[in-house]
Each structure stands twice: as C-alpha cells, then as structure tokens.
C-alpha positions in Angstrom: 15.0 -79.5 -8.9 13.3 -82.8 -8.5 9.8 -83.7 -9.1 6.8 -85.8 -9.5 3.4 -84.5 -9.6 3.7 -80.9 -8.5 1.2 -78.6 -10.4 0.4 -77.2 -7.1 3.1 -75.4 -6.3 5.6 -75.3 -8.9 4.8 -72.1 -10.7 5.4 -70.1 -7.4 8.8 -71.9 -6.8 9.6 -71.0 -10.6 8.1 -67.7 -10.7 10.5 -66.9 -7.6 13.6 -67.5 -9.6 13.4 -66.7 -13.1 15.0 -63.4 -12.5 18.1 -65.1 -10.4 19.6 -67.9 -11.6 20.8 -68.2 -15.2 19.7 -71.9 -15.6 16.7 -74.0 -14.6 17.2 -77.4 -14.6 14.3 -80.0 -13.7 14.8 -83.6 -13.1 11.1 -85.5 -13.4 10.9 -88.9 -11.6 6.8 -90.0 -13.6 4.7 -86.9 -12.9 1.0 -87.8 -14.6 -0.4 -84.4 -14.2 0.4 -80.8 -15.9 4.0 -80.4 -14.0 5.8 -80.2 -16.6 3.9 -78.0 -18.7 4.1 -75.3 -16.1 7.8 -76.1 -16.1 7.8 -75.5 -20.0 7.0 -72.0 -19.6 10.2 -71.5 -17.5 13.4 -74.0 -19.2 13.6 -76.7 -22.0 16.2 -78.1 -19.2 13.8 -81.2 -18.3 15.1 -84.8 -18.2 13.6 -87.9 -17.2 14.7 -90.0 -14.3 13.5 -93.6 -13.6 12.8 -93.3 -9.5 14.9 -95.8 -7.7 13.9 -95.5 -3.9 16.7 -93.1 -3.6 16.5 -89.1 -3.3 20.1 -88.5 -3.8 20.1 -90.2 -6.8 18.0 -88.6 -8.3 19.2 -85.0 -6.9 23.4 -86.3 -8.4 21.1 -86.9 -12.0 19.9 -83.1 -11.9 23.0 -81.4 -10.7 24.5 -83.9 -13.6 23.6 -81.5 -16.2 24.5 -78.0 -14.6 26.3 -76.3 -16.2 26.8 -72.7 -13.6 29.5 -71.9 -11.6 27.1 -72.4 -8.6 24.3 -74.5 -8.0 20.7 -73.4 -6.2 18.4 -76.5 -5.3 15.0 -75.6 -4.5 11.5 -78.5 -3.7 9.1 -77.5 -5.7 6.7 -77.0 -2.9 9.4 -74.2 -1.7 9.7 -70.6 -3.1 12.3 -67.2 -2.6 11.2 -63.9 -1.5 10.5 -61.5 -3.7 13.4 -59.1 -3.0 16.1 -62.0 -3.0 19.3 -61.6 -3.7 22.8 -63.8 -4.2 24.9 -61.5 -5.3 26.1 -60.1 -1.9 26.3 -63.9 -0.7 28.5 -64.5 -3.6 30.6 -61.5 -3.5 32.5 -63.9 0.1 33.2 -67.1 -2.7 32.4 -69.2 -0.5 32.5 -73.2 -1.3 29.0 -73.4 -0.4 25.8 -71.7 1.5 23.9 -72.3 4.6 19.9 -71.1 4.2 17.4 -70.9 6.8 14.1 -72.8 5.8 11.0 -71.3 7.1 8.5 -74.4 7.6 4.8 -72.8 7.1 3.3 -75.4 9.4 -0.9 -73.4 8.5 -2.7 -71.3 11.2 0.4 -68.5 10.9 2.5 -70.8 12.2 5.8 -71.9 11.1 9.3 -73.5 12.3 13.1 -73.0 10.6 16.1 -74.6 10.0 19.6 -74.4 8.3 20.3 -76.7 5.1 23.0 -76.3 2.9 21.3 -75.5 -0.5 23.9 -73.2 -2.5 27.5 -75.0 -3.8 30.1 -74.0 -6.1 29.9 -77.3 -9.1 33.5 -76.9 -9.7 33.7 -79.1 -6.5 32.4 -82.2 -7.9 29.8 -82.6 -4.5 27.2 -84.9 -4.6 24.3 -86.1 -2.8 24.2 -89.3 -0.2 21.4 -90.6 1.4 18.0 -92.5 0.4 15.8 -90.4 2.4 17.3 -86.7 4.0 19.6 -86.4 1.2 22.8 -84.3 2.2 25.8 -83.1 0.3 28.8 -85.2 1.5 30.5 -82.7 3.4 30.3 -83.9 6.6 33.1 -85.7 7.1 35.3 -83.8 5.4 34.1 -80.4 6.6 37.3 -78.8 7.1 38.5 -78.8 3.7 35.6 -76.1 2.3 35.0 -72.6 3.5 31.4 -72.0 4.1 28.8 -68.8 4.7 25.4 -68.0 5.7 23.4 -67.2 3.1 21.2 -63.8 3.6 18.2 -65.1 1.4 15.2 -67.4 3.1 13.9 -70.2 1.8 10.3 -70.6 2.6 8.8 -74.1 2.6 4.8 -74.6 2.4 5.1 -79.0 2.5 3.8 -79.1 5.8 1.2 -76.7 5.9 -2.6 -78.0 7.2 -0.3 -81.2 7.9 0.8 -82.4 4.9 3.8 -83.6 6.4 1.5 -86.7 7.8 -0.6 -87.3 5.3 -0.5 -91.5 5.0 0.7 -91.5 1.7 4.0 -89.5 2.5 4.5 -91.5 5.9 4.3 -95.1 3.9 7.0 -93.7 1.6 9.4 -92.2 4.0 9.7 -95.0 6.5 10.6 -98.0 4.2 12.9 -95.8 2.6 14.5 -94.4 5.8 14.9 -98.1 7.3 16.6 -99.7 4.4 19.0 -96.3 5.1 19.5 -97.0 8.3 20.5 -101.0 7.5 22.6 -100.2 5.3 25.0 -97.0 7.1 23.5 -96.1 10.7 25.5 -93.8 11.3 24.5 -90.7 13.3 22.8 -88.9 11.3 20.7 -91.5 9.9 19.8 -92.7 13.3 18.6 -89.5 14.0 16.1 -88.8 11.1 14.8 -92.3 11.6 13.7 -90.8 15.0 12.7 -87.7 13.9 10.0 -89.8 10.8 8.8 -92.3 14.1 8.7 -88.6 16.2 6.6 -86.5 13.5 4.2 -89.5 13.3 3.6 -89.9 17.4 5.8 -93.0 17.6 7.5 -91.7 20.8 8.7 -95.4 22.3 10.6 -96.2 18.6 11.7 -92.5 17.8 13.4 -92.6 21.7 15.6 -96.1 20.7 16.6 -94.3 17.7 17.7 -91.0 19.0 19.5 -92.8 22.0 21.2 -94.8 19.5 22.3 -91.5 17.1 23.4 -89.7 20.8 26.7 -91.1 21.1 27.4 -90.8 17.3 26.3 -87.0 17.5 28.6 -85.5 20.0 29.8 -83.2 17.4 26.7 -83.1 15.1 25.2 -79.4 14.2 21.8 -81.4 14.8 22.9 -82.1 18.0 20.4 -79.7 20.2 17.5 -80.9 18.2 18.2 -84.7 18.8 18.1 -83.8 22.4 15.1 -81.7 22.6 13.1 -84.1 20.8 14.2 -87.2 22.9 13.4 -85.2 25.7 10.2 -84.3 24.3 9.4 -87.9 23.4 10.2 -89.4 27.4 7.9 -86.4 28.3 5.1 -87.8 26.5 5.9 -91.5 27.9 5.6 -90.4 31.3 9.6 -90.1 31.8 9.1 -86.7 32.8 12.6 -87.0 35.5 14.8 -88.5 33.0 13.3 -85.8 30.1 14.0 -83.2 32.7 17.4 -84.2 33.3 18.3 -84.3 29.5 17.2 -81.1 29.2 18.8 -79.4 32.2 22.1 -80.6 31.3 21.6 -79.8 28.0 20.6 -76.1 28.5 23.9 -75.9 30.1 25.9 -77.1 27.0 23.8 -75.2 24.3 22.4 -71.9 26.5 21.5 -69.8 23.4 19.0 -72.7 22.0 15.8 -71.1 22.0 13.8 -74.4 21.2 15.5 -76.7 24.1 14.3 -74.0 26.4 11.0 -73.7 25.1 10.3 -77.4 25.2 11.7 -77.6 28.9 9.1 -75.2 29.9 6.3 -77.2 28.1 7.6 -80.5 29.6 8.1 -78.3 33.4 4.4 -77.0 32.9 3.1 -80.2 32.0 4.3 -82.1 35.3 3.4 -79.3 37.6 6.5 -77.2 37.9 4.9 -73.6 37.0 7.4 -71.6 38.5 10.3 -73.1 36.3 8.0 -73.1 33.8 7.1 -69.1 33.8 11.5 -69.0 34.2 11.7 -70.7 30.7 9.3 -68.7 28.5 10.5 -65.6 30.2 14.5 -66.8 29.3 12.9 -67.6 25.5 11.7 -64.1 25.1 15.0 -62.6 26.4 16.8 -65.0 23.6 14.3 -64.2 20.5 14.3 -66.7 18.2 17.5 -68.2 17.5 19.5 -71.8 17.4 20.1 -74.5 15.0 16.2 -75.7 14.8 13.2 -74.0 16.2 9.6 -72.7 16.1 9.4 -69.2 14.9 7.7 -67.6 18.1 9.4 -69.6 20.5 11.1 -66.3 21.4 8.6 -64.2 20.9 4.3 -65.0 20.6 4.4 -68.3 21.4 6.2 -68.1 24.7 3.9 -65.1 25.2 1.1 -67.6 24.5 2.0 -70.3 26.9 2.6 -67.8 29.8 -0.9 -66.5 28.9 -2.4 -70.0 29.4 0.0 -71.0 32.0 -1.4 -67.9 33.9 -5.5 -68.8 33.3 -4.6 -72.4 34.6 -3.2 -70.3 38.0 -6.4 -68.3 37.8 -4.3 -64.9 37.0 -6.8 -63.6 34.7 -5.6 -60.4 34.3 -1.7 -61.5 33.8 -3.5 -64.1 31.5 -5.0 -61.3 29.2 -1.8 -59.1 29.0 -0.1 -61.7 27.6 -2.4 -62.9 25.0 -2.9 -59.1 24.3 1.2 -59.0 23.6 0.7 -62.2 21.5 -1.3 -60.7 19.0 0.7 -57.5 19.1 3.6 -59.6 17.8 1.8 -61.9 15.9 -1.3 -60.1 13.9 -4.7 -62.2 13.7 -2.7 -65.4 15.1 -5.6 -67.9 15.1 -4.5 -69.6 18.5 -4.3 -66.0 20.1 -7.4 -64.7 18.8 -8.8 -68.7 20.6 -7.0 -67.8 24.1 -8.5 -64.3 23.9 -11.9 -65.4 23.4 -11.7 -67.9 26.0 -10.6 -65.3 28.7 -13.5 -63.1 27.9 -16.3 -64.5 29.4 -13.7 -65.4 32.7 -13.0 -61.6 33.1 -16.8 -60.8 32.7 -15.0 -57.6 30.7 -18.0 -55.4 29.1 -18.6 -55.2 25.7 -17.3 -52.1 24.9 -14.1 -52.8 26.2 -13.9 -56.1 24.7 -14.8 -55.0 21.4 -12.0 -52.4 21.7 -9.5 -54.3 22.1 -10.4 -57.3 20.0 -10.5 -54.3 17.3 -6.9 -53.4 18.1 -5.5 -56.8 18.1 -7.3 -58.4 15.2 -7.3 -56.1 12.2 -9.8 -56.8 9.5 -7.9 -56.4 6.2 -9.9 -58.9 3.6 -12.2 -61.0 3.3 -10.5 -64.2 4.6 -9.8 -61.9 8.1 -13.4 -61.6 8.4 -14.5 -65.1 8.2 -11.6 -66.6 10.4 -12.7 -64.3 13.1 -16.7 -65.5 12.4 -15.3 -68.9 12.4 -13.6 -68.5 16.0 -16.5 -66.5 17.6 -19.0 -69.1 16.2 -16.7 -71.9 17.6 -16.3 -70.4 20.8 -19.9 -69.4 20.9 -18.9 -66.0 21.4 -22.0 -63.4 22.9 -20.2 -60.8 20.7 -21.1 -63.3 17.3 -24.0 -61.6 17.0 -22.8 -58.1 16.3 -19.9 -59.2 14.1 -22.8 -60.3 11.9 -24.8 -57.1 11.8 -21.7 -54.7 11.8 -20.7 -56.3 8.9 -23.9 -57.3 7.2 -22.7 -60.9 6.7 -25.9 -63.7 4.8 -24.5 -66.4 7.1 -25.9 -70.0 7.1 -29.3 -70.1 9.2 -27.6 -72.1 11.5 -25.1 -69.8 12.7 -27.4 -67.1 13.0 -30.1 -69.0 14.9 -27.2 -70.0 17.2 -25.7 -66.1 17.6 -29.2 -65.0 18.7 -28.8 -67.3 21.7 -25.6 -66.3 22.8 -26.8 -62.9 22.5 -29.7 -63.4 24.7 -32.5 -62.8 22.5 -34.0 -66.2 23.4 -37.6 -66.1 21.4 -36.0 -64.9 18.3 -33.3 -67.7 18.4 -36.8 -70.4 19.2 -38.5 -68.7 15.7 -35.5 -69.1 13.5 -34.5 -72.7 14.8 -38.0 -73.7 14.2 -37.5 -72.5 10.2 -35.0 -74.7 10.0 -35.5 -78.5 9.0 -32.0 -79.9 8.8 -30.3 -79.0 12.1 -26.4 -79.8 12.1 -25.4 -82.5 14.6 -23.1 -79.8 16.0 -25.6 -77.9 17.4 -27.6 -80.2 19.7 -26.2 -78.9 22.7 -27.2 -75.7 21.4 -30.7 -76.4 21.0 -30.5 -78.0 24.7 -29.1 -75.0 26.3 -31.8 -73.1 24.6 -34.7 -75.4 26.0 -33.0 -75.0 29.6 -33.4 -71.1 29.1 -36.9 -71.5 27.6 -37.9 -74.0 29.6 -40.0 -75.5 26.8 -39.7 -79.0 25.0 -40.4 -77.7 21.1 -36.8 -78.9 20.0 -36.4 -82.3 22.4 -36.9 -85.0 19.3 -34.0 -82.6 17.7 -31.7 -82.5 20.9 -32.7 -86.7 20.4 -31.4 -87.6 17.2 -28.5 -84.5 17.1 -27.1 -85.7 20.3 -28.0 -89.6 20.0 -29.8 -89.7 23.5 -31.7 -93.0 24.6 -34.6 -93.1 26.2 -33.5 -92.6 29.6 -31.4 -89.9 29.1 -34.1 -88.2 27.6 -36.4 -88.5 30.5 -33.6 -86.7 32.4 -33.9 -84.3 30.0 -37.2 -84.1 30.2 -37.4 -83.2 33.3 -34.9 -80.3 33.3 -36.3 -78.4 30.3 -40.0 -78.8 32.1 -38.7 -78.0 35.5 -40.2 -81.1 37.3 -38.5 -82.0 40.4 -37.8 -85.3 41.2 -34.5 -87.5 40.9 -32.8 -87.7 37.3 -30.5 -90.4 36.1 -27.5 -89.3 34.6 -24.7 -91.4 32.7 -21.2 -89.8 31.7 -22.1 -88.6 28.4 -25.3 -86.3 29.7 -23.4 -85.3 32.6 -20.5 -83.7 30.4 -23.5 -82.3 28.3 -24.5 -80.8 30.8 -21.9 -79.4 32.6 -21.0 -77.1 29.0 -25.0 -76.0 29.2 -23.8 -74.6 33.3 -21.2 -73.0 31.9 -22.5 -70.8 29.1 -25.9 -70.6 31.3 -23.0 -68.6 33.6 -21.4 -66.8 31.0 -24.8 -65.8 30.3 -25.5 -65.0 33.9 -28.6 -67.1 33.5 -28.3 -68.2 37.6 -31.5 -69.4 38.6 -31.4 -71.7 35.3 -28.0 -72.3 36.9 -28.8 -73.3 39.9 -32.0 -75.5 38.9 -29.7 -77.6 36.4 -26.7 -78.0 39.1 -29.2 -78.8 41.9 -30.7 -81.2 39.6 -26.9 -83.4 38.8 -26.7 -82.5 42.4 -28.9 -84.8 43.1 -28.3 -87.2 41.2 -24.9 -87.6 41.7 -23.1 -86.0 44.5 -19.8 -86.2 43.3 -20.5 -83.9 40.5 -20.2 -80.8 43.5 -15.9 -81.4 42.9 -16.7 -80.7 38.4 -19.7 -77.9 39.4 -16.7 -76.3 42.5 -14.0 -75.8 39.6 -16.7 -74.8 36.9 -17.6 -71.7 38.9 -14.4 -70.9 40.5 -12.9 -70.9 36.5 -15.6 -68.0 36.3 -14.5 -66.5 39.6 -17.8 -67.2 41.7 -14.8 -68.5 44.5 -17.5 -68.5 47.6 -19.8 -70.2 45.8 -16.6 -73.1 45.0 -15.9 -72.7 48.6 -19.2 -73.5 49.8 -19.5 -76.7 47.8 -16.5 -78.0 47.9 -16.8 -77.6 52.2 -19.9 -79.5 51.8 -17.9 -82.2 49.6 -14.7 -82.4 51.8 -16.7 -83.5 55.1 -17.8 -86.7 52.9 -14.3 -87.1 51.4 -11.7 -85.9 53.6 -9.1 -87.9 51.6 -9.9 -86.6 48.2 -6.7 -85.1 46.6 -8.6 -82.8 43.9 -11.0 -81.7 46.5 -8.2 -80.7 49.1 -6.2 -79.5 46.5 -9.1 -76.6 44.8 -10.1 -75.9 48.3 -6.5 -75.0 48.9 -6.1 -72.5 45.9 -9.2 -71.1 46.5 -8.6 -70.1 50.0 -5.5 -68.8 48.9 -6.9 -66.8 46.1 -8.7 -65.1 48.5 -6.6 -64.8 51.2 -7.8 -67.1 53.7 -4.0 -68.3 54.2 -4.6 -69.6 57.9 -7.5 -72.2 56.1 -5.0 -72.6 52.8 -2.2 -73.8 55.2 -4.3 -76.1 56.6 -5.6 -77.8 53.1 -2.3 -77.2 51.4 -0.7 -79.1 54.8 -3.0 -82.3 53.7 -2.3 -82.0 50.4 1.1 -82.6 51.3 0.5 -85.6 53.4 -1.5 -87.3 50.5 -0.2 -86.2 47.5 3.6 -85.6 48.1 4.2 -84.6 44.8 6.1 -81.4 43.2 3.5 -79.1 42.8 1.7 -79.5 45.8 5.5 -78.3 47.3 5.2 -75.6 44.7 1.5 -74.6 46.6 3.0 -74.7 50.2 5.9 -72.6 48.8 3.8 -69.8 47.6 1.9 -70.1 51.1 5.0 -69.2 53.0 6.8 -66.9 50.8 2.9 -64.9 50.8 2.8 -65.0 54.7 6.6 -63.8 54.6 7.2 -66.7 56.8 10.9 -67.2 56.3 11.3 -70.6 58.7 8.8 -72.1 56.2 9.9 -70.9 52.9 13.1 -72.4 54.1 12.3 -76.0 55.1 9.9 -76.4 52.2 13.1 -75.5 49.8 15.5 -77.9 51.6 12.8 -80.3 51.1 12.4 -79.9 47.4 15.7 -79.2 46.4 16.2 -82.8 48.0 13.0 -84.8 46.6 13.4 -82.8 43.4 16.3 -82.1 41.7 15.2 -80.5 38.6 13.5 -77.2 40.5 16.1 -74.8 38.8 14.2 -72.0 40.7 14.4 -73.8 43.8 18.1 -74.3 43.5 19.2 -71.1 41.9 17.6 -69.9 45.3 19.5 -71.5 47.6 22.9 -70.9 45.8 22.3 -67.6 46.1 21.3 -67.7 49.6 24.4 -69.6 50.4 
C-alpha cells in the first residue's frame, strides 16, 4: 500500500486482510494525522517515501521491499469481503490476477471495473505512469499467463462525490498533463479524457478521446473510450454523430452492457423513445457485464429509466411496475423510493394501497432506513408524511411536522403549530404560501416575504390571491413558478376551487401561462380539462410547436385519433423533427393503417438513420 493521510479508512482496508496475506507492507508519502498508528497495530513493515508527483514511483518503492511469492495491492480507501479467498485463485499459478473493483459511488449506487492487482514478484514487474499507474504488461502481454481473480475489491473513494472534490481534481490534472507530454500514448490519452470527463469538461475530454481512438484499436478500455466520447458529443448537442459512434460500436462490442445503456440515455434524451425502451430492455436481457459499467445497468437502473421514460409518455401504470421491479432488485434504492413517490400522487392510488406497497418495497430494518424514507417523504412533500411520523412515534423538528400536517389536510392544526414557531426555514416559504391559499388568510405573508425574498409588487399579487380579491395581478417569472408548484399540490390535494381561483388569477394575468397550467393537469390526468385550455390557446397561437404538440398526445391518449392526426399532421409541418415522426408513427400503427405506417417509415429511415427500430422493421419486412 501507498498512503498519505488516511485515518478514515485504513483500519477497514487492514482489518480485511490480516487473515490473508502473510505480509503487510505500507509505503507513507507525509501523512500528518494518526495513519500510521492505525497501521502500527497491523505490520512494523512502514517506510517513508519523499512524494515526487509520480504514483508509480512510489507504488515500485513499496513492492521494493516484498518479500512474498505474490504481491496484493490494495488503496487504503479500498477493502476485501469478508469471506475472501486466494487460495483457489492461486491453485491456476497464474503470472498475475484480474479483480473487479466495485466503485460505491453513495445512495446504493456503485459502478465496476477490472484492474490487475495480484502478481507473482519473481517477475520483476513494476509500475509506469504518473497518474493511473499500471503494471507494464501491456506491451508485452503475450509473454505472461493471466486469470480472473474470484475475490472483489470494493472501493469507497468516490462515495458522496469524493472523486470531485477540488482538492483531488487540482492534483490529478497537472499530474495527468505532464503524463501525457511526456508518452501520449493511448492509454494516457484516454485517462486524460476520462479526468476532463468526471469533471464535466466535455469539449476537452472529446479532443482527448478522439486522439487515444486510433491508438486503442486493440485496448481492453476500448468500449469505455467509446461510450464516454459518445456520452460527451451527447451533452454538446452532437447527438447524430454520438449516435453513430454508438450504433457502430454496439455492433463491434454486443455484450457491453454500459455502451447500450448509455445509447438509450443519449436515444431518450433526443426524442427517440422507442429505441430507447429497445435499449434498456436489451440491458436487462444482458445483466450486468463488460469491461466497465454501472452495477444496475442490467438490472434496477434500466428498470429505473424505463419507469421514467414511461411517466414522461404518460404510461402511469407501466411507469409504476417498473419502479415497483426496481426496488424488488434493488432494496430501499433512494432514487426508486424518489420515482415511486413521485408517481403517487399521478395515479391518485388510495392510501391503503400505497402504503402496502411502499411497505413491501422499502423494508424498515434500522434506524438509518427510517429516517431516509422521512427524508424523501418530507422532500417530496408526501400526504403519507404524516402517518410515518405517528406510526412510528418519531420527535421530529417542528418544522417538519408543521409542514406534514398540511399535506395531510388538517389545515388549522398546521396554522397553530406554524405560528409556535419563530425561526421558519427559508425552505419552507412556499409552504407557508400554499397554506395561506388554502386558508385564505394573511397571518404568515411577512414570513412568505422574507423566506421567499418577494418585493413589494409581488407581494401585492400575493395579496390578493390569499385574500381572494379579484382584480388583475402582476406576475414576474419567479412568482409564476412559485406558483405553479402551489397548483400542483393544491391538485394533489384535490383542493379545486383553490385551484381554479389561483389558475384563473395567472390566467389573467398572463395568457400564455394556459400551455404550463394544460401540461400541469394533464401530468395529473385531468386530460379534458388540458384539452379545453390548450383549444382555447391554439386559436391564438396556431403556430405554437409545444401547444400542437400536448394537444396531439392528449387526443391520442384519449383516443380522439381523427383530432390527433390532425395536430400530429401540423406538428410535422412545423417541427420536422424525430419524435414528432415517432408521434405520427404510433398514430398509424394505433389506427392499423398500414399505407401510413409505411410512408412515415420510409420517411424516417431516410431523414434518420439511427432509428434501429425503424430499420430492423423494414429489413424484416423486406
């Protein structure tokens, strides 16, 4: 091992080994804190190394004094399972041992890949490479026989994000540029775009891995240099040349879980949901396998991106079985447990049936369980808050209380306890102006002032819709989205003639706020309502793309397909882009009109190259 300041973490890596190995040998580079006297309680094996800007130096000092027939190295932020095991691994002999690395990236989630970390010494190996320090096998990889070792190596650096902490990021690139002056070869090229990638660089991680491509052809890292160049183009807006590196790429690599998962983010991103729902399907079928990826990406997490893929179609239902399979596979996943409570209030599913299956899917083991599901239902303002807190007789903070009595519709109590509170958070100001909508009262309006930073003006608007005075209000952006989240929990909490007062009221005001009102109440399936405003909107702006577009789906949610044809006709004519092909497509195909499902193909196959489904379609029809 290598290390500098690690009191953290290195008991657990130590503590996993000290029944394994027959040596520990620790390399320190200036630790100032208690490092080393946790390391004392585990070897006298410790040396001091002056750092040079160079891992591998450091990493040839400690392998230096080994004196084993093989060699283990372990970060200290990196630990064995308890029930590991080398001796089948060693029984093969081989010159040294593949691991998979499981990343714990926080919130359950984690990604792995292979690194060689097990090597016989008699081989005289040793470590090149500033930054990314590798054994120098690469080139002469033929000459050793190598195996897969049956242990896992898990890996808790980037947890909460401490892989982008500032301090981490300011060391790594110097270090990785001098690298790359001084040998850019592939695979150097490539981790300088994979530093610029983890830190959002997109533009200079792309140069880079364009540069390592034609150095990589026959690179294990290969698949992961072209999913993450893809990746990055996607997020410049190159979404037809990330597209095209990925379909070709799929072809060379077809059991890479990770390329296929990332196609289908990039494909649902731009609009192409049917190819999309095709690559999270083909992920699942796969499981999680290939040289890098995402644990989940064959399992929960495609499972979580068809659940939201299927809310953004408005297929509730399909929406809920997924998210239901995610935490099946995935137990108290934090981002399933989010997508779960965001469908609720859409599927305007009773209580007792929510509550049973939330009970099924998030099992309370602990403490910690507890309070992460508080922590989601208070975030999501969540009616069922309320009755987590009583079943479970939890002394929360005032604040949270006073706020799960509102949710739970028990208005007066929620006005008593907010009034016993002097120091209101800033995040509950909208809070307090939903509750003066309900109430109808201005007891809390210098709060909602000074915990949402109103001006004088806006509060006058205010004013006016807690009091209900008629009368034209002014509204500026940041009310206006303010006001829009009071509509939609005033729905949730079927509060409709409060509803309808505060959207007649930005009405008003503003008449383009009917298109953001239209796609508020069609989210919560009021679609006659949608349709009524949107008609009303339409006749002033024919031309308007989103308008056309809602009006389009809503129809043929609800099978007016003679009306849909008609929008999703326009919609073509001014707004010629994939997905509004995709919407005639499903028009047709619904109305079993064969003539039109077959033009509209031809046409996308030609404008659009990258519609696998559209082209595996016609294949097989030819």
């Amino acid at each position: 091992m290598i290390v500098k300041n690690e009191e953290k973490v290195i008991e657990r890596c130590l503590e996993s080994v000290r029944n394994i190995v027959n040596e520990i040998i620790i390399v320190d580079t200036g630790s100032t804190d208690s490092t080393l006297d946790v390391a004392r309680n585990y070897t006298n094996k410790i040396y001091y190394f002056e750092w040079v800007n160079d891992f591998s130096a450091a990493r040839n000092e400690s392998i230096k004094h080994a004196t084993s027939d093989y060699i283990l190295i372990l970060d200290a932020d990196e630990y064995l399972d308890e029930n590991a095991n080398f001796e089948k691994d060693l029984l093969h002999s081989c010159d040294y041992y593949s691991f998979n690395i499981s990343n714990q990236m926080g919130l359950g989630m984690s990604f792995n890949h292979t690194a060689v970390r097990l090597f016989k010494r008699s081989l005289g190996l040793i470590y090149e490479n500033r930054l990314h320090e590798h054994l120098n096998i690469i080139e002469d990889n033929w000459k050793y026989l190598s195996g897969k070792s049956s242990n896992v190596i898990n890996h808790v650096g980037y947890a909460d994000g401490v892989f982008l902490e500032e301090k981490k990021i300011s060391r790594n690139l110097p270090l990785m540029e001098l690298e790359v002056q001084e040998n850019p070869n592939a695979y150097n090229l490539y981790n300088m775009g994979q530093t610029y990638f983890g830190i959002g660089k997109y533009k200079a991680s792309v140069e880079y891995f364009k540069k390592a491509y034609p150095l990589s052809k026959d690179r294990v890292f290969l698949p992961d240099l072209l999913t993450k160049l893809a990746y990055a183009m996607s997020e410049l807006k190159q979404t037809e040349e990330a597209l095209s590196i990925l379909t070709d790429s799929i072809n060379l690599f077809p059991q890479e879980t990770e390329m296929i998962y990332i196609l289908g983010l990039i494909y649902q991103n731009a609009g192409y949901y049917r190819d999309s729902e095709i690559c999270y399907r083909k992920c699942i079928e796969l499981g999680d396998q290939g040289y890098y990826v995402t644990e989940g990406s064959g399992g929960y997490m495609s499972h979580l991106r068809l659940s939201e893929l299927y809310e953004q179609l408005g297929r509730l239902e399909d929406s809920l079985a997924e998210v239901v399979r995610v935490l099946e596979l995935k137990n108290n996943f934090i981002p399933g447990v989010q997508q779960y409570l965001r469908l609720f209030p859409k599927l305007k599913t009773k209580f007792k049936d929510f509550d049973d299956v939330l009970t099924k899917i998030y099992v309370i083991e602990n403490v910690n369980d507890l309070q992460l599901l508080l922590n989601n239902l208070y975030g999501a303002r969540n009616p069922i808050l309320e009755y987590y807190l009583t079943r479970y007789n939890i002394n929360a903070q005032p604040n949270v209380v006073a706020t799960a009595k509102i949710y739970s519709k028990k208005y007066a109590e929620a006005k008593l306890l907010w009034s016993q509170i002097n120091h209101k958070e800033e995040e509950n100001g909208k809070d307090l102006m939903l509750l003066s909508v309900l109430l109808q009262e201005e007891y809390f309006l210098e709060d909602i002032r000074s915990l949402v930073n109103l001006s004088n003006k806006e509060m006058v608007t205010v004013k006016q819709l807690v009091s209900s005075r008629t009368g034209k209000v002014v509204l500026t952006t940041k009310l206006e989205n303010i006001l829009l989240d009071v509509c939609m929990y005033l729905i949730i909490l079927e509060e409709f003639d409060k509803f309808q007062w505060v959207a007649e009221l930005m009405i008003e005001s503003r008449q383009e706020i009917k298109f953001r009102l239209s796609k508020l109440i069609s989210d919560y399936g009021f679609d006659e309502l949608a349709i009524d405003l949107l008609i009303s909107t339409f006749k002033n702006q024919p031309n308007n793309v989103e308008v056309v577009r809602l009006l389009g789906d809503l129809c043929f949610r609800n099978n007016y397909f003679e009306d849909a044809h008609l929008f999703y006709t326009k919609l073509l004519a001014l707004d010629p882009k994939y997905n509004s092909y995709e919407r005639s497509l499903n028009y047709y195909e619904k109305v079993i009109d064969i003539e039109g499902t077959m033009r509209i193909k031809r046409e996308m196959e030609k404008r659009y190259p990258y519609a696998l489904h559209v082209k595996k379609t016609n294949e097989e029809q030819k």
